[in-house]
C-alpha positions as CSV (number, residue, x, y, z in Angstrom):
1,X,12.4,16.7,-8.3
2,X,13.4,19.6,-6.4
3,X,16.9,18.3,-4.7
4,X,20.3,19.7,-5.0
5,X,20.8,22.4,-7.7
6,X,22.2,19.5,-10.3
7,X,19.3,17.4,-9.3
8,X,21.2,14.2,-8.7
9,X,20.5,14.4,-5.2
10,X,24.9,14.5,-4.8
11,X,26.0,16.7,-1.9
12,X,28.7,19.6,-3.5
13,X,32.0,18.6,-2.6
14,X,33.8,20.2,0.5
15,X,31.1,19.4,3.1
16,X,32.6,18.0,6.4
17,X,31.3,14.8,7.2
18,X,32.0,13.4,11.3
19,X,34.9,12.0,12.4
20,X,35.1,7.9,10.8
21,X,35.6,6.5,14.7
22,X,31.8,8.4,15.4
23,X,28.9,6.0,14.8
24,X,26.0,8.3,12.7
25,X,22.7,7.7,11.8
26,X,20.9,9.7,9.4
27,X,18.5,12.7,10.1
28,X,15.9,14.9,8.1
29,X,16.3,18.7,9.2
30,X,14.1,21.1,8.6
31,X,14.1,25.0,8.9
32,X,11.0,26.1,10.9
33,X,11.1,29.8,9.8
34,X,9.3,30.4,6.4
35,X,11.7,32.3,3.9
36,X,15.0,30.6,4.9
37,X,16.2,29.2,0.9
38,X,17.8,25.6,0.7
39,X,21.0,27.3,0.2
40,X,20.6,29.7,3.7
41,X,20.1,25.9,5.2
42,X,23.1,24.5,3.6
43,X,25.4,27.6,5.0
44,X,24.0,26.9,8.6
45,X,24.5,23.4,8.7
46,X,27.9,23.8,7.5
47,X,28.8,26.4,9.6
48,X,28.0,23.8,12.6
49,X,30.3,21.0,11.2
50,X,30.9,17.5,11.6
51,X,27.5,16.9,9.1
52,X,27.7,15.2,6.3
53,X,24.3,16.7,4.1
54,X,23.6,14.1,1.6
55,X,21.0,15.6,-0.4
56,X,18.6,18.6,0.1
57,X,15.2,19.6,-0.9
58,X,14.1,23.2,-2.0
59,X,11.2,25.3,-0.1
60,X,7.8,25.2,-2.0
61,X,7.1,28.8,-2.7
62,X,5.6,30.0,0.9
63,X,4.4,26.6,2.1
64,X,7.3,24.4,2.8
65,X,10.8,25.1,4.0
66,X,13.6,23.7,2.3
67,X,14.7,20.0,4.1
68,X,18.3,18.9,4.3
69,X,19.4,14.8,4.3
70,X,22.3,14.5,6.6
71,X,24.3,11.9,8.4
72,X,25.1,13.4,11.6
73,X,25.8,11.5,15.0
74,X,23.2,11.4,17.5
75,X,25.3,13.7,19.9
76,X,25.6,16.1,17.8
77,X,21.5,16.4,16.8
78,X,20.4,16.3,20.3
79,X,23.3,19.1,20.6
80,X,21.5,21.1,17.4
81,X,17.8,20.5,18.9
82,X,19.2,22.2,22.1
83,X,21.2,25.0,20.4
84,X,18.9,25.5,17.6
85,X,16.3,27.9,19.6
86,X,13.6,26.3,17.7
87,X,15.3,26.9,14.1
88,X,15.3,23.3,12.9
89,X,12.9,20.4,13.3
90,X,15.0,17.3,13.1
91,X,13.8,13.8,13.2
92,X,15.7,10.5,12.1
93,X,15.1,9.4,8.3
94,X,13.6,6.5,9.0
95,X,13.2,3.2,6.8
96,X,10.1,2.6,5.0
97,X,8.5,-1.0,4.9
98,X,6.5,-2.1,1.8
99,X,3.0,-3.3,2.6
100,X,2.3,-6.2,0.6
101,X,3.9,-9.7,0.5
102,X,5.7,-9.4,-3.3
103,X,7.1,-13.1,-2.2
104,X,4.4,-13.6,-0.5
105,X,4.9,-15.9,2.4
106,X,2.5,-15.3,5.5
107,X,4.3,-13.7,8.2
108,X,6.1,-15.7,10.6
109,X,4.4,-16.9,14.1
110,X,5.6,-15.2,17.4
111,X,8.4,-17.7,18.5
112,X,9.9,-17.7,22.0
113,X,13.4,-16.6,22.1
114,X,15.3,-19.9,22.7
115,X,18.7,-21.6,22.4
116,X,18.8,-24.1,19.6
117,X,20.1,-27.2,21.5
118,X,20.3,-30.6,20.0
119,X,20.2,-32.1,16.3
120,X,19.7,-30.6,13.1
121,X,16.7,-31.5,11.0
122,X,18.4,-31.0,7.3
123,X,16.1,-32.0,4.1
124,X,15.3,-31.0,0.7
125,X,12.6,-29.9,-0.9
126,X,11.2,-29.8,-4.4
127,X,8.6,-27.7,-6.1
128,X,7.3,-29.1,-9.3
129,X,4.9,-28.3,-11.9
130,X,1.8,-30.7,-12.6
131,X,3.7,-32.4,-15.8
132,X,6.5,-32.6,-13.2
133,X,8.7,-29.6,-14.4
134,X,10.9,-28.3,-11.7
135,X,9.4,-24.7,-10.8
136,X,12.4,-22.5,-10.0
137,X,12.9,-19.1,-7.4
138,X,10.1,-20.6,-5.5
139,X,9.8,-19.3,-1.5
140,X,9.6,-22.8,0.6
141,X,9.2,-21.8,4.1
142,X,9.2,-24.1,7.3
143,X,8.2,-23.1,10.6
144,X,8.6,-24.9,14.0
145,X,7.6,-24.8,17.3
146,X,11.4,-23.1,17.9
147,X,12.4,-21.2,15.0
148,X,11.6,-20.9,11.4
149,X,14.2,-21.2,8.0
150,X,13.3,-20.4,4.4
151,X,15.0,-20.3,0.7
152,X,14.9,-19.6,-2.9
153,X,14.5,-23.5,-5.3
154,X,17.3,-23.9,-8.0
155,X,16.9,-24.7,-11.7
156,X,16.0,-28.3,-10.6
157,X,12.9,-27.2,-8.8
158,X,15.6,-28.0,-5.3
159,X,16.4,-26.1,-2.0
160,X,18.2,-27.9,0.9
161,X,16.9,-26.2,4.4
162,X,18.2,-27.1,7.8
163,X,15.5,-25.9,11.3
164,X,18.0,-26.1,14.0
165,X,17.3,-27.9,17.3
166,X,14.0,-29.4,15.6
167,X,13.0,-32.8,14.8
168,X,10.7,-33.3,11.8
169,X,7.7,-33.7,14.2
170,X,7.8,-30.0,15.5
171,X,7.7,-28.6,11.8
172,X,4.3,-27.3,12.2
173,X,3.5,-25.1,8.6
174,X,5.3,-25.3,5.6
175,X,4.6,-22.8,2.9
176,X,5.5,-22.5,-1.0
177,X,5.2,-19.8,-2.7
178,X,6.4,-19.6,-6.3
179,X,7.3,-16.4,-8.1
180,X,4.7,-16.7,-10.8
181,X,2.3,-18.8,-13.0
182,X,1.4,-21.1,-10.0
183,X,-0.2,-21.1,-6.7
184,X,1.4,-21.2,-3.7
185,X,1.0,-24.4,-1.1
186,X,0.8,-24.8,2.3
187,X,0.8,-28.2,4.3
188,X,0.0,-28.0,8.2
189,X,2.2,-30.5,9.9
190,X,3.7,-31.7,7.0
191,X,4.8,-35.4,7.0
192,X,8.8,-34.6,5.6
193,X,11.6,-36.9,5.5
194,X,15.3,-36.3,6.4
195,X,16.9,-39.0,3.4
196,X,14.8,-38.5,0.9
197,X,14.1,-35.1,-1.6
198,X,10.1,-34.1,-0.7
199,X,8.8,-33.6,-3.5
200,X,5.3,-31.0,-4.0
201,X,3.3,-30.3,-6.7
202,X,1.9,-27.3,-7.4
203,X,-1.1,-25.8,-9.0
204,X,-1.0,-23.8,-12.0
205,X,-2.4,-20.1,-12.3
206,X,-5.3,-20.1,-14.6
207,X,-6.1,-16.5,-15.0
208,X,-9.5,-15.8,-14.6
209,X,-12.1,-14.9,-17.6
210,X,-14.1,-12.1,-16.2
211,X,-12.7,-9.6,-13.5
212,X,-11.2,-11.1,-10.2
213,X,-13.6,-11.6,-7.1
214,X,-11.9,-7.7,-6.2
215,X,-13.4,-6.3,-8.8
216,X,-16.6,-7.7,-8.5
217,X,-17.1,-7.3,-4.9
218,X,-16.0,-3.0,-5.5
219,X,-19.0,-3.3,-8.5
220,X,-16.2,-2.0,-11.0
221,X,-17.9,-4.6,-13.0
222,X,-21.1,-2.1,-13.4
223,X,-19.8,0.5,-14.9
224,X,-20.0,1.1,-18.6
225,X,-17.0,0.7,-20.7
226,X,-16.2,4.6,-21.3
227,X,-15.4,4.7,-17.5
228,X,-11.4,4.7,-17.9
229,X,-10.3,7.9,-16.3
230,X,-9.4,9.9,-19.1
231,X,-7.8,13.4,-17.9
232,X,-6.2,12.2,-14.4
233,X,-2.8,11.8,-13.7
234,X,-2.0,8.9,-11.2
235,X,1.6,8.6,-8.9
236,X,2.2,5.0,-8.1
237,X,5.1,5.6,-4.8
238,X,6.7,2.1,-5.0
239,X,8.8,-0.3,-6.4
240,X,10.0,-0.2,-10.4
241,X,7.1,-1.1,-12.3
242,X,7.7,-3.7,-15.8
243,X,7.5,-2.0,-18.7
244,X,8.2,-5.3,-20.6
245,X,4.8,-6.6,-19.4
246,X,2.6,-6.4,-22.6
247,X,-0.2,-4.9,-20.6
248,X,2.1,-2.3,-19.1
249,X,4.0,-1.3,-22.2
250,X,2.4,2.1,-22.7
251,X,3.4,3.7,-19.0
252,X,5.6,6.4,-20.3
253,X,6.2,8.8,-17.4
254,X,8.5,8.0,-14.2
255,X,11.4,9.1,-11.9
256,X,13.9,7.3,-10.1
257,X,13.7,9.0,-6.7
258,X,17.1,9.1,-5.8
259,X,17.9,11.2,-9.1
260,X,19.3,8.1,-11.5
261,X,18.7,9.3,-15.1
262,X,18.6,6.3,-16.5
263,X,14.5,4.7,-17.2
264,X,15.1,2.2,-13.8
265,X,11.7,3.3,-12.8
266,X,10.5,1.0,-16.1
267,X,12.8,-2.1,-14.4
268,X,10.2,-4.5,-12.9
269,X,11.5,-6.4,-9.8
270,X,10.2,-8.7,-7.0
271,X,8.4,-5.5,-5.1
272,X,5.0,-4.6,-5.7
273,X,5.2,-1.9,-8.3
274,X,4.1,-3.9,-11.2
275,X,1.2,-5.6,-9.7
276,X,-0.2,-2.2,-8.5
277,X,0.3,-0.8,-12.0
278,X,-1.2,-3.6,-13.4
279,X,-4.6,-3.1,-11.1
280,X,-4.7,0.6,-11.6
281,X,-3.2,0.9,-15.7
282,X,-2.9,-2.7,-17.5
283,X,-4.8,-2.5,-20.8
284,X,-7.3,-5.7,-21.2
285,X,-6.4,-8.8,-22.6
286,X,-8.4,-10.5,-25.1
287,X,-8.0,-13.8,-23.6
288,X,-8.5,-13.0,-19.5
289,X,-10.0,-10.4,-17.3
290,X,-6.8,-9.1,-16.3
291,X,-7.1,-4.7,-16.0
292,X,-6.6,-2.1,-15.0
293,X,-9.7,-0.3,-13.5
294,X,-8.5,2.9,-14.8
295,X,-6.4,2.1,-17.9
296,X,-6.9,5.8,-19.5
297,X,-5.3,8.1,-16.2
298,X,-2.0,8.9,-16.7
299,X,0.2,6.5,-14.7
300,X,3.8,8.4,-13.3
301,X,6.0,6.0,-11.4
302,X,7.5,7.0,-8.7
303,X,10.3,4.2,-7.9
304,X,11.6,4.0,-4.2
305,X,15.2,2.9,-3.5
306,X,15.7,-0.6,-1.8
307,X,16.3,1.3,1.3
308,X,13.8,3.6,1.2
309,X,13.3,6.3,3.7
310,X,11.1,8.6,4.5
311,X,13.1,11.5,3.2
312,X,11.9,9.4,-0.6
313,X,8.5,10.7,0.2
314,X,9.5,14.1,0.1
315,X,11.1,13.8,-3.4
316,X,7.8,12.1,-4.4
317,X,5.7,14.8,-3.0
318,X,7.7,17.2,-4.6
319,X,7.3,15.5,-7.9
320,X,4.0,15.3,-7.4
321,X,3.2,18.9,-7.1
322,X,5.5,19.9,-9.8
323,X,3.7,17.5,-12.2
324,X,0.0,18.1,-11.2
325,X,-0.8,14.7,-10.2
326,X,-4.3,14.1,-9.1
327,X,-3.9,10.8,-6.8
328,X,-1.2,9.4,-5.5
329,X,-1.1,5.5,-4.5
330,X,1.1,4.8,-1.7
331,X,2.2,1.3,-0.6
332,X,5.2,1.8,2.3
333,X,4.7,3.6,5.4
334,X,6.6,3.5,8.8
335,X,5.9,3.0,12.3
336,X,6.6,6.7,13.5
337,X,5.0,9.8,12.2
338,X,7.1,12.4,10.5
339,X,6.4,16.5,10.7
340,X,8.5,17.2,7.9
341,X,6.7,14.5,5.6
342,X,3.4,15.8,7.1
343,X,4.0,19.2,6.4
344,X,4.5,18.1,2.8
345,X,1.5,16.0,2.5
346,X,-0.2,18.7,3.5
347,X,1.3,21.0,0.5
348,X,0.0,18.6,-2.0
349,X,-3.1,18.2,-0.5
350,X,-3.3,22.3,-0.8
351,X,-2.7,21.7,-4.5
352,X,-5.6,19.2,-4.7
353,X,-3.2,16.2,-4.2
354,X,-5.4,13.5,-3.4
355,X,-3.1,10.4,-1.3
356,X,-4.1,7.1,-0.8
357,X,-2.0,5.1,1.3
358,X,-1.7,1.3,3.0
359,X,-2.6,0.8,6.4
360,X,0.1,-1.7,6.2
361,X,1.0,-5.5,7.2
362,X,2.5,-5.5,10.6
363,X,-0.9,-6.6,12.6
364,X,-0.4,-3.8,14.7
365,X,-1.1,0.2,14.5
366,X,-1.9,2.3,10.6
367,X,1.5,3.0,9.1
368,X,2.1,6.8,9.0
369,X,1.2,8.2,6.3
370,X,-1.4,6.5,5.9
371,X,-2.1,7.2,9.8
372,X,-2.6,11.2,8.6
373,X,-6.1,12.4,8.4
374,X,-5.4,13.9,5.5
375,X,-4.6,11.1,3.9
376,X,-7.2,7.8,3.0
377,X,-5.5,4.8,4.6
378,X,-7.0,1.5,3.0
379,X,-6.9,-1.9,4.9
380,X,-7.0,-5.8,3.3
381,X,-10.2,-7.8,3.2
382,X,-10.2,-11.0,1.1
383,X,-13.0,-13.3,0.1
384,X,-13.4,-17.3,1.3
385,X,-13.1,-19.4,-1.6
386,X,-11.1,-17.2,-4.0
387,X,-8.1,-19.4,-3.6
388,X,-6.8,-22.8,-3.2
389,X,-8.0,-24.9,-0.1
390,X,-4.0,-25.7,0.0
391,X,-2.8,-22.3,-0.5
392,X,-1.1,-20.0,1.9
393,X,-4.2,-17.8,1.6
394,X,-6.7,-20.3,3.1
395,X,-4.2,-20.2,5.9
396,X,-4.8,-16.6,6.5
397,X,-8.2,-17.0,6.5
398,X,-8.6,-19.9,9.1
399,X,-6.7,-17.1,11.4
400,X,-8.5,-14.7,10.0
401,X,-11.5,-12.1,11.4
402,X,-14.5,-13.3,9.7
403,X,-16.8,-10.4,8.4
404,X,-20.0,-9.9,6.2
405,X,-20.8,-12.0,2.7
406,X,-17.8,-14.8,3.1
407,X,-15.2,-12.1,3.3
408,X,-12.5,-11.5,6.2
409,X,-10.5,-9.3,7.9
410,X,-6.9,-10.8,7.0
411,X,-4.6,-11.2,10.0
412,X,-1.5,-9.3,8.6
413,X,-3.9,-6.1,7.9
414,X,-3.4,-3.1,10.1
415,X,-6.1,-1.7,12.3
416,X,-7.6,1.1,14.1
417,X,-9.5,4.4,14.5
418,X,-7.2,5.6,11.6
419,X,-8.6,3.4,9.0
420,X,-10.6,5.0,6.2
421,X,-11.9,1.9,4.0
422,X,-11.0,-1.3,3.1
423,X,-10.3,-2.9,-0.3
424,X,-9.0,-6.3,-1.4
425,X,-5.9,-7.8,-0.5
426,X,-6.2,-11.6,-0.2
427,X,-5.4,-13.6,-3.4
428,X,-5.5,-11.1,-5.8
429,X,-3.8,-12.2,-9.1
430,X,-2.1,-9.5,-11.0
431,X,0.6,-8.5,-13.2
432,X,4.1,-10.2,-12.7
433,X,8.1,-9.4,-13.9
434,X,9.0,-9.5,-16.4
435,X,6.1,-10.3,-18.1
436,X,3.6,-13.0,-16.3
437,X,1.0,-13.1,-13.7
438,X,1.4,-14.0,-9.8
439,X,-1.4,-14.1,-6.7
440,X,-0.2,-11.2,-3.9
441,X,-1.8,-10.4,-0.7
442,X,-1.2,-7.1,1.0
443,X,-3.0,-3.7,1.6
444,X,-0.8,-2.3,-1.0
445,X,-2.7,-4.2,-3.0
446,X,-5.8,-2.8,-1.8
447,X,-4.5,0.5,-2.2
448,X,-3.7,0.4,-5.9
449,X,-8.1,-0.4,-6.4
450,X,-9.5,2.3,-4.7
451,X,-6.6,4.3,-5.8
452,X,-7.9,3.9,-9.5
453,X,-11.7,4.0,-8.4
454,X,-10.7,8.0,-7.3
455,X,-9.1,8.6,-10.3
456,X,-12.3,7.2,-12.3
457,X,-14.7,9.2,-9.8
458,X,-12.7,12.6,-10.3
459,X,-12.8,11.9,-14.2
460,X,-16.5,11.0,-14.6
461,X,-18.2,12.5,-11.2
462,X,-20.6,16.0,-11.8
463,X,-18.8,17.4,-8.9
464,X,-15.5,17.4,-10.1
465,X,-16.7,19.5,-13.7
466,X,-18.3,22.1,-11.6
467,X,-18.0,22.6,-7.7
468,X,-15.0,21.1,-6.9
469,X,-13.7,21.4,-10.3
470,X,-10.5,23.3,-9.0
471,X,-7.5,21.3,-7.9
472,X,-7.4,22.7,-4.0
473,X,-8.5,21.0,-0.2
474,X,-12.1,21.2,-1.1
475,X,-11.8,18.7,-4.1
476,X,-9.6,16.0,-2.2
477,X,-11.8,16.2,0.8
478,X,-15.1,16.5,-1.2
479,X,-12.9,12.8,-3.0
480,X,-12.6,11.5,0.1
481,X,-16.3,12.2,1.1
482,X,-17.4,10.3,-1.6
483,X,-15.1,7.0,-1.3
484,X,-16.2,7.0,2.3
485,X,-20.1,7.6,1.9
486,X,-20.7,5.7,-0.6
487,X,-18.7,2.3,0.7
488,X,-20.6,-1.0,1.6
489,X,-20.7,-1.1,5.3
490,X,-19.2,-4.8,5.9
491,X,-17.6,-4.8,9.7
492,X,-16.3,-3.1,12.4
493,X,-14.6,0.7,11.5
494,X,-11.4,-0.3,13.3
495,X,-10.9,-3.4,10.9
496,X,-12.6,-2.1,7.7
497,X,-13.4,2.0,7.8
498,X,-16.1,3.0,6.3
499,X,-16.5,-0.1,4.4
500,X,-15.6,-1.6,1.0
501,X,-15.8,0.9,-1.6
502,X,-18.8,0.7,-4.1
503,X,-17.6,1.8,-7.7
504,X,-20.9,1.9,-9.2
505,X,-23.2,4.0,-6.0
506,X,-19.9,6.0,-6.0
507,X,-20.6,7.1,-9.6
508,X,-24.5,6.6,-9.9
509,X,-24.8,3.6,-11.4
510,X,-28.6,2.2,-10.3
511,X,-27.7,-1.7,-10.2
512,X,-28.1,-4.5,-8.1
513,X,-29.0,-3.5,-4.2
514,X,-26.1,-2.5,-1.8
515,X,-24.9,-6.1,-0.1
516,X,-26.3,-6.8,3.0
517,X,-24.3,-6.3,6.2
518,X,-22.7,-8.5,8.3
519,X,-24.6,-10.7,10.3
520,X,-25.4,-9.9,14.3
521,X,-22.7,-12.8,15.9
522,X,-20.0,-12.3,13.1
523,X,-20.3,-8.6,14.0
524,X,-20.3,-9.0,17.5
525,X,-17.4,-11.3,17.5
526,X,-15.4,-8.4,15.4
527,X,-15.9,-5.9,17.7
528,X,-14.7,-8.3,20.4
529,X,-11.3,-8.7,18.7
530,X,-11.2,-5.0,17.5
531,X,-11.1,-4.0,21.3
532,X,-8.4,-5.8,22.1
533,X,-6.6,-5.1,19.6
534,X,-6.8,-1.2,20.8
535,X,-6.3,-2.1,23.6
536,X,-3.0,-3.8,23.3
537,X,-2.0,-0.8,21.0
538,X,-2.7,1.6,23.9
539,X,-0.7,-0.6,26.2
540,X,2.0,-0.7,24.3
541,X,4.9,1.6,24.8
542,X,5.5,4.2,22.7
543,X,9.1,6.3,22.2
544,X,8.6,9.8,22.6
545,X,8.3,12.3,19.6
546,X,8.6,16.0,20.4
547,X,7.1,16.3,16.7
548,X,4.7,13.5,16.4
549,X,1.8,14.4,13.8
550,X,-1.5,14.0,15.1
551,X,-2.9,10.8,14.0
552,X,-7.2,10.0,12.5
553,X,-9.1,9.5,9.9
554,X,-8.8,11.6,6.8
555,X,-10.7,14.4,6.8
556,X,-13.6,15.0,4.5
557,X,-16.3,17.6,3.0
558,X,-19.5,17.4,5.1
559,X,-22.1,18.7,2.5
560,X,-24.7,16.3,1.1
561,X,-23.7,13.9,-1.6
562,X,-24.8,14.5,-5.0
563,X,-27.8,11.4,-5.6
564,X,-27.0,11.3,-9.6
565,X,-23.5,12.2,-10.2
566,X,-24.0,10.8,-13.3
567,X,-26.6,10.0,-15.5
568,X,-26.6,6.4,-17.1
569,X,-27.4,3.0,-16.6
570,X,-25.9,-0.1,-15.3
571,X,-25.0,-2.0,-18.2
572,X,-26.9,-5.2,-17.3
573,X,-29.6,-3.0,-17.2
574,X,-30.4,-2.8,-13.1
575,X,-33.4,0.1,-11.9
576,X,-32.7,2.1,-9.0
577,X,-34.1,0.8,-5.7
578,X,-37.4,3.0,-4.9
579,X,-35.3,4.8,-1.5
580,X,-32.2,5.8,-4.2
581,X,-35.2,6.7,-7.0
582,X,-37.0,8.8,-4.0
583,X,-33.8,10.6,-2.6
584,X,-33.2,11.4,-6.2
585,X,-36.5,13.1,-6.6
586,X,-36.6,14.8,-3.3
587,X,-32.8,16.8,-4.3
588,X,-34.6,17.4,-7.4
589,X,-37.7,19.4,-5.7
590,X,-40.0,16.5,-7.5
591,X,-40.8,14.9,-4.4
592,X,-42.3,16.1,-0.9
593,X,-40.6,12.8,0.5
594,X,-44.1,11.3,1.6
């Protein structure tokens, strides 16, 4: 990483920081003019006093400027935006949110604002195992018509919750979900008792023998077994990914982002890092159908602090660049867009830096990055009857958008014009810390598969051996042109993109015929709910950005798609449909295309 000249990220000693009795918040600053050094930045900054610089970044040749971290008080920016004659772009660091549910409880109903009045309801419940085994760190969850109150089960399978102001009657949901090796449960209005423990029982996690319904429904199940994406070098931006996990042993290659040289990127934790790993890099078992869908790339981790900001996606970009990764796979994102991170993205992308990035969880607006067009942002779908009729997933889907073939348009997913494609994200069961398996949902999750479908089209596509062999804007965009053309059409573009992305018509495997589309009502019905979803985004109000990026769809190659990028069968032995056999022929001047 290009931070400070020791490369800790550690400010040198002697910087002023503001007055203690000053409240400060913490800024990104920029220089505007190209060759200003990070140390001409530094000498500015301190010249102005009373800001404390936390870490800095280093220009990139003659395409970035170098960025300085600082905790200043928000006087004294609005005072260095004014005095600054256009020197510096500053914008707060803000926090990033992770886009998947890694303890995955549904996201809380919209409650009114209300004062608790009246008794307590207080009970206890258990979680156990179907030979009655108490199942500890389980999430249990209840939610009433005034508030809501959750917590982590003891060693005896035990957590005692107490809903203020609530009787038992108004409990409407309650929701288990346990950190691994089960299912998680929900119960609509639960029938719970105040003097007596409440005991459930939950399901066990039998891993399934064949790829998950994901995989399937992306056709990653088509191609042949030499399809492993040998050659490409993968960045997973997220949490620390479990090196203990037998199928995640061999990931070698990682950074701790705030400059720690210890291997805490290889430290597994409850975020989302391992189970992304897992769906991009996990060698197969010999007993499941648990992999990754592109176990030969090169995997780097890129581990995010706790309180990661977006100032951490500058060190990852950084990285990136200076390791020559080919795709990144992003799971956090923010609210606001950043000019500084954009200006970054777009260096990488310069360098052939292909980013793939969550719409996010919120139910509201794509995240930024993933709101850049030049960046693919990838919502949720999930599938009915891929979980538990109990589970918190079949509680997503009964408030779900229902699209084409049984699958839906998950509630939490984000929407709108910015969305690229869409991926799974609904009961997918993946890799666990230390070393188990777990069911997530989240588009983070969706990320990590068509994440590992570029890496497995930029190893084994035609185009990326000769036309858009060099690592420049042509080849990300020409990437980006295939994911999008060649992905199943299922719903509306403001809840799914382009589609779901085919792995085997992205990489000329003739199989099985495309999936039909959705049908007439459930597409009409979609687009109903997609309008007013934009239109409450629209209404909304929005704070006021001087240096806002502009927001859209990534942005893609417009020459015609190659119709055999590569020449081999399915391996259940499928034929090409006679419109795919005819294109074919036509591009290959056999064919007048009568």
């Amino acid at each position: 990483m290009s931070e400070t000249s020791n490369g800790k990220g550690s400010a040198p000693r002697g910087r002023r920081r503001p007055p203690a009795s000053v409240p400060t918040s913490q800024y990104m600053i920029a220089a505007t003019r190209l060759g200003v050094t990070r140390q001409d930045l530094v000498n500015r900054l301190e010249q102005l006093g009373n800001i404390e610089i936390l870490r800095t970044y280093a220009e990139r040749e003659s395409i970035c400027p170098p960025i300085a971290v600082a905790r200043v008080s928000d006087e004294t920016a609005a005072a260095l935006r004014r005095s600054g004659a256009g020197a510096f772009v500053i914008e707060p660091d803000r926090a990033l949110r992770a886009a998947s549910f890694p303890g995955a409880l549904p996201q809380t109903p919209m409650i009114a604002a209300t004062t608790a009045f009246g008794p307590a309801f207080k009970m206890t419940a258990q979680a156990l195992s179907e030979n009655g085994e108490p199942v500890e760190l389980a999430a249990i969850q209840l939610v009433g018509e005034r508030g809501t109150v959750q917590g982590l089960t003891d060693k005896d399978g035990k957590v005692d919750l107490i809903l203020y102001g609530e009787p038992a009657e108004t409990v409407t949901e309650l929701f288990i979900k346990p950190r691994s090796g089960y299912w998680g449960l929900w119960r609509h209005r639960p029938e719970l008792r105040a003097d007596t423990v409440n005991a459930f029982t939950l399901q066990p996690l039998s891993l399934p023998e064949t790829l998950d319904w994901g995989g399937q429904a992306m056709r990653f199940d088509q191609l042949p077994p030499e399809c492993r994406g040998a050659g490409i070098k993968i960045a997973l931006i997220d949490s620390g990914v479990a090196t203990s996990h037998k199928q995640l042993a061999g990931i070698g290659n990682g950074v701790d982002l705030r400059g720690s040289e210890q291997r805490t990127w290889s430290q597994g934790d409850s975020g989302h890092g391992t189970p992304c790993a897992g769906i991009i890099s996990a060698v197969a078992g010999s007993l499941h159908g648990i992999r990754g869908y592109a176990q030969d790339a090169e995997l780097h981790v890129c581990r995010l602090p706790l309180d990661a900001r977006c100032s951490d996606l500058v060190a990852a970009l950084d990285y990136c660049l200076q390791r020559g990764i080919d795709v990144v796979c992003l799971g956090f994102g923010c609210e606001r867009g950043s000019a500084i991170v954009e200006q970054r993205i777009v260096a990488a992308k310069k360098q052939g830096v292909a980013i793939i990035a969550a719409a996010g969880n919120s139910a509201g607006a794509v995240l930024f990055p993933a709101s850049s067009p030049h960046v693919v942002a990838v919502g949720a779908i999930g599938q009915l009857g891929s979980y538990p009729d109990d589970s918190p997933q079949a509680a997503q889907a009964a408030a779900a958008i229902p699209i084409a073939r049984g699958l839906f348009v998950p509630p939490f997913a984000c929407r709108g014009q910015e969305l690229d494609i869409c991926a799974p994200g609904v009961a997918v069961i993946a890799c666990q810390a230390p070393d188990g398996y777990a069911v997530y949902d989240g588009t983070s999750l969706a990320t990590a598969h068509v994440a590992a479908l570029a890496a497995l089209i930029l190893a084994h596509h035609s185009d990326f051996k000769v036309g858009f062999g060099r690592q420049d804007i042509q080849r990300v965009e020409r990437l980006f042109q295939i994911l999008k053309a060649t992905a199943q059409p299922i719903g509306h573009p403001s809840q799914t993109g382009a589609g779901l992305p085919d792995a085997a018509r992205a990489l000329g495997v003739w199989s099985a015929p495309r999936p039909s589309r959705a049908t007439l009502n459930a597409e009409l019905a979609e687009m109903r709910s997609a309008m007013r979803q934009l239109k409450r985004f629209q209404l909304g109000t929005v704070e006021t950005n001087f240096f806002e990026p502009l927001r859209g769809p990534a942005n893609i190659t417009q020459l015609p798609l190659n119709a055999a990028p590569w020449s081999f069968a399915a391996p259940r032995g499928g034929e090409a449909g006679v419109r795919e056999l005819k294109a074919a022929m036509m591009l290959a001047g056999l064919s007048d295309g009568r």
